[in-house]
C-alpha positions in Angstrom: 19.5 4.7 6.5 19.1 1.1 7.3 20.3 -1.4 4.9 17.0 -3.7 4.8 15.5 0.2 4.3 18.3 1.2 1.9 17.3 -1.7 -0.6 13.7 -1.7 -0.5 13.9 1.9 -1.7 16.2 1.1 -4.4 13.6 -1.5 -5.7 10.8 0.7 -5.1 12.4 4.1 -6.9 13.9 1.6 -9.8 10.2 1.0 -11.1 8.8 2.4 -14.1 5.2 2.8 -15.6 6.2 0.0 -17.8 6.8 -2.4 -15.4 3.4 -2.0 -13.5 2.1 -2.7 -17.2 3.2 -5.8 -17.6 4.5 -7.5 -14.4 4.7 -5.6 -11.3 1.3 -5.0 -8.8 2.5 -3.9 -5.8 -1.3 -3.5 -3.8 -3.2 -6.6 -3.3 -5.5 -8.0 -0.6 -5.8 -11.5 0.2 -8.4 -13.5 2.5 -6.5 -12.1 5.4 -8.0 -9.2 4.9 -11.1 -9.0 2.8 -9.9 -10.6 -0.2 -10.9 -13.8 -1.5 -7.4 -15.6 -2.4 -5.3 -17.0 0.3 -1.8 -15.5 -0.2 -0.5 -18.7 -1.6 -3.2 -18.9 -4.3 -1.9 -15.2 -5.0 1.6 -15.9 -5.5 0.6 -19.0 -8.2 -2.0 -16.8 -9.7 1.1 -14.2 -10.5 3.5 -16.7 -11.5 1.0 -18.0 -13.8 0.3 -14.6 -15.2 4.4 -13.6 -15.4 4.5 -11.3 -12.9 8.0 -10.6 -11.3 7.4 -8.5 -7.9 4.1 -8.5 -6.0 2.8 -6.9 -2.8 -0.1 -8.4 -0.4 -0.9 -5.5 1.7 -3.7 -6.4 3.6 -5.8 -3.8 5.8 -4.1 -3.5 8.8 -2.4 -7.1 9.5 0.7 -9.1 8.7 -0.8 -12.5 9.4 -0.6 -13.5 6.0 2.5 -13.3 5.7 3.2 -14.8 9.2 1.2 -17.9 8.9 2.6 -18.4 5.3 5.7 -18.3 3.4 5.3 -17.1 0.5 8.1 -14.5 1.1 10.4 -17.3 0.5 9.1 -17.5 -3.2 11.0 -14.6 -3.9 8.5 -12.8 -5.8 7.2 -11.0 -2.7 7.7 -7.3 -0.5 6.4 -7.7 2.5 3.6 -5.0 2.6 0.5 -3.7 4.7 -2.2 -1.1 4.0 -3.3 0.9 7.2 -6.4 2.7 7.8 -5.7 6.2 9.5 -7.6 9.8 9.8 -5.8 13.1 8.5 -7.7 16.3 8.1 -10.9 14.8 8.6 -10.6 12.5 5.6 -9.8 8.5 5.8 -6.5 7.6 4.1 -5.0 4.4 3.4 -1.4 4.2 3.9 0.7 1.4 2.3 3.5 0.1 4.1 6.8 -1.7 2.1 9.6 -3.6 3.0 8.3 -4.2 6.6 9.4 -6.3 9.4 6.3 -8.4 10.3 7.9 -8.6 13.5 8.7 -5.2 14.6 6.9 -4.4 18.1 5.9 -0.9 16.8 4.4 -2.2 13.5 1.9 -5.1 15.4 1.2 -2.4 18.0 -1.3 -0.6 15.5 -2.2 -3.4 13.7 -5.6 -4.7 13.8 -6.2 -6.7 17.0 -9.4 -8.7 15.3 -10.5 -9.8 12.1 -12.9 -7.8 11.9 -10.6 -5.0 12.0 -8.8 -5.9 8.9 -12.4 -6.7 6.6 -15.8 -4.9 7.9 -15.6 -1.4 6.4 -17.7 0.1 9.0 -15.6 -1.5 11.8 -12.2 0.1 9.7 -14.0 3.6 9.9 -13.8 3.9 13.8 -9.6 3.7 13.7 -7.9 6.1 15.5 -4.5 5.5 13.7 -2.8 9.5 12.8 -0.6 9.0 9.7 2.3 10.4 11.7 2.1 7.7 14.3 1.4 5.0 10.9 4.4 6.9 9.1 6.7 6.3 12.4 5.7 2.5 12.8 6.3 1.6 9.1 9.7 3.5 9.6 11.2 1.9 12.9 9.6 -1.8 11.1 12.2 -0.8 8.2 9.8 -0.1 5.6 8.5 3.0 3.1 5.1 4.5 3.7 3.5 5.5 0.7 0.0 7.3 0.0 -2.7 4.7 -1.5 -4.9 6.0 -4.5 -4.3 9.9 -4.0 -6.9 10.4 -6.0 -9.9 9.8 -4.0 -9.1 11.6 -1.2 -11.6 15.2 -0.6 -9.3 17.9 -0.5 -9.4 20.9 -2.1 -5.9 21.1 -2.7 -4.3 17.6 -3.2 -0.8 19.2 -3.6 -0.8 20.4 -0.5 -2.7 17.7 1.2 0.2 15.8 -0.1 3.2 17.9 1.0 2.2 18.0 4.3 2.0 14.2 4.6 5.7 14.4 2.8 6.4 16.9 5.5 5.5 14.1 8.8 7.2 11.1 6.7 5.7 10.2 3.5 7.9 8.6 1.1 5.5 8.3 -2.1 2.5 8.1 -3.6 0.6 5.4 -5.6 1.0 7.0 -8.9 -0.2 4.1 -11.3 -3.6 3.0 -10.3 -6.7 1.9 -12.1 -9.3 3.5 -10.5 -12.3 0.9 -10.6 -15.3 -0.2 -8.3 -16.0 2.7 -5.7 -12.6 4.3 -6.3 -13.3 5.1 -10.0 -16.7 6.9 -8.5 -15.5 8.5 -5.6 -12.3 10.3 -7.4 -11.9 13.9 -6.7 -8.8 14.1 -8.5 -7.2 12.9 -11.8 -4.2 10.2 -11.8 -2.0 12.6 -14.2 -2.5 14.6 -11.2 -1.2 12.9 -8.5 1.8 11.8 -11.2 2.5 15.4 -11.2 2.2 16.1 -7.5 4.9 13.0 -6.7 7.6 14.4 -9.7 7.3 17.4 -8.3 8.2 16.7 -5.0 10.5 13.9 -5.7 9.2 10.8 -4.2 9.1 7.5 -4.8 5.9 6.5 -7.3 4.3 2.9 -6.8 1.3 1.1 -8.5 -1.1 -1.7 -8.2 -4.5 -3.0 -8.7 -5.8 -3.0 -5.3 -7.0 -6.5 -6.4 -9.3 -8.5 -3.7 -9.3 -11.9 -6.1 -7.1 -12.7 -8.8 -4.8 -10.3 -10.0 -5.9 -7.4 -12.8 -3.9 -5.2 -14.9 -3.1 -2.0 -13.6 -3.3 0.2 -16.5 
């Protein structure tokens, strides 16, 4: 395993439920994507608020993070969130730990803005999650299943093991489901908690804020 890889998942796996209580969101969008706060104003708004790790994983680009620097605040993982098809459902699969340079990562990125905002426009990618899971992999990062609960299948746990089985290395386990997500949820969270000890992976959280950041749970 990679070193850069090595340590992100050390980071990752050393969360706890309490820390994404109190100061750890680890899914955010920003106004390179279709959030409202550039990632600079999301960085001060989470050092304002105590927080000690954050994540701006906006859909499908890393340009936030490559026309800013607010890795070098310290307080950051590099992250993205990619659209992708599996089983005739759309998934969002978060990315952590990237290089925003990595040739195979930019390949599937979004190649407009549009791309990374218009919800219709997101609908008509042709990402796989294997081809997602590989890129996040060679750009030194862990790919991890966004909001479990709101995907349609009729049997999550296996929905979910056979993402494990192509790549996956967790699942978003502590979510507030709000907006959209907390109407279209076919599944519980103490589910999908479940689902990841069972299989042993890494469990994650955030808000999935698009403005200033919100409590998780």
């Amino acid at each position: 395993m990679d070193e850069q890889n090595k340590n992100i998942k050390e980071i990752l796996a050393s969360l706890t439920q309490v820390d994404f209580e109190n100061n750890v969101d680890l899914h955010m969008h920003s106004c390179f994507s279709d959030g409202k706060l550039s990632p600079e104003e999301l960085v001060e708004d989470a050092k304002k608020k105590g927080y000690r790790l954050i994540a701006i994983a906006d859909h499908n680009t890393v340009e936030g993070y490559k026309k800013t620097n607010v890795l070098e605040s310290g307080l950051v993982i590099p992250a993205i969130e990619f659209d992708c098809w599996y089983k005739g459902v759309l998934v969002h699969i978060l990315g952590y730990g990237v290089d925003i340079n990595c040739s195979e990562l930019l390949e599937i990125c979004a190649k407009t803005k549009k791309e990374t905002e218009a919800d219709l426009v997101r609908l008509f990618n042709h990402r796989h999650p294997k081809h997602v899971i590989d890129a996040i992999h060679k750009a030194q990062g862990l790919a991890v299943l966004a909001h479990p609960a709101c995907y349609w299948a009729i049997n999550l746990d296996h929905f979910i093991k056979t993402l494990i089985d192509i790549g996956l290395d967790g699942v978003e386990s502590y979510y507030l489901y709000r907006r959209h997500r907390g109407i279209i949820k076919f599944h519980t969270a103490e589910a999908v908690k479940r689902i990841a000890k069972k299989y042993g992976v890494i469990m994650t959280g955030g808000s999935d804020s698009h403005g200033e950041i919100q409590k998780i749970i």
